[in-house]
N, C-alpha and C positions, 0 to 999 in steps of 0.2 A: 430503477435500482442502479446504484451505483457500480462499477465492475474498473476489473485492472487490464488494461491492453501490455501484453508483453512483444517487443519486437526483435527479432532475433536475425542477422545477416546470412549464418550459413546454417546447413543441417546438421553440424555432430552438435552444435551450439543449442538446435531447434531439439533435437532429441533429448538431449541430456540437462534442458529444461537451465541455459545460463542464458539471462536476457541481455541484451546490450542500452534497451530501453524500458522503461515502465512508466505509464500514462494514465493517469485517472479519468477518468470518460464518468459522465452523468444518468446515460444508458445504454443500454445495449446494442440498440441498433443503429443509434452515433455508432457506437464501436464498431461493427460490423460494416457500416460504410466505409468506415477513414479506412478500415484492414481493407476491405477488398477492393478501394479505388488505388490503397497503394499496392498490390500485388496485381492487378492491371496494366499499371504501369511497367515491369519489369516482364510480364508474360512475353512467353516468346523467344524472351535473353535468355542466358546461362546464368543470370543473377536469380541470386536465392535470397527470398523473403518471406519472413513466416512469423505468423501472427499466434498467440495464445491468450485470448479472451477468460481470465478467472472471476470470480465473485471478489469482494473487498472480504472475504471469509475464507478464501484458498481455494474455492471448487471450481475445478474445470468445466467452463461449459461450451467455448470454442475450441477447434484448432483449425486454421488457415496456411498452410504451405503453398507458395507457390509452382509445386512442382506436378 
């Protein structure tokens, strides 16, 4: 199934649902890698990255914050 990766830099941005990126991914658990190999990479920092995984139909079905 197809799904939209949304990636978001800081938290009012992650909250209030404004993306900075939007990615079309092939399936979901591609999606689910590329988010949490990049929220891997920041753990630890003060850098905020936050992932929202929807359907190509609007439904939510991840959210990934790195916090």
């Amino acid at each position: 199934m197809k799904v939209k990766v949304r990636s978001f830099s800081n938290p009012h941005n992650y909250e209030f649902d404004f993306p900075e990126k939007e990615i079309l991914m092939y399936s979901t658990t591609e999606a689910l890698a590329f988010a949490r190999k990049q929220i891997a990479k920041v753990r630890g920092t003060n850098t905020f990255l936050g992932f929202k995984i929807i359907t190509t139909k609007g439904d939510l079905m991840y959210k990934l914050p790195s916090y």
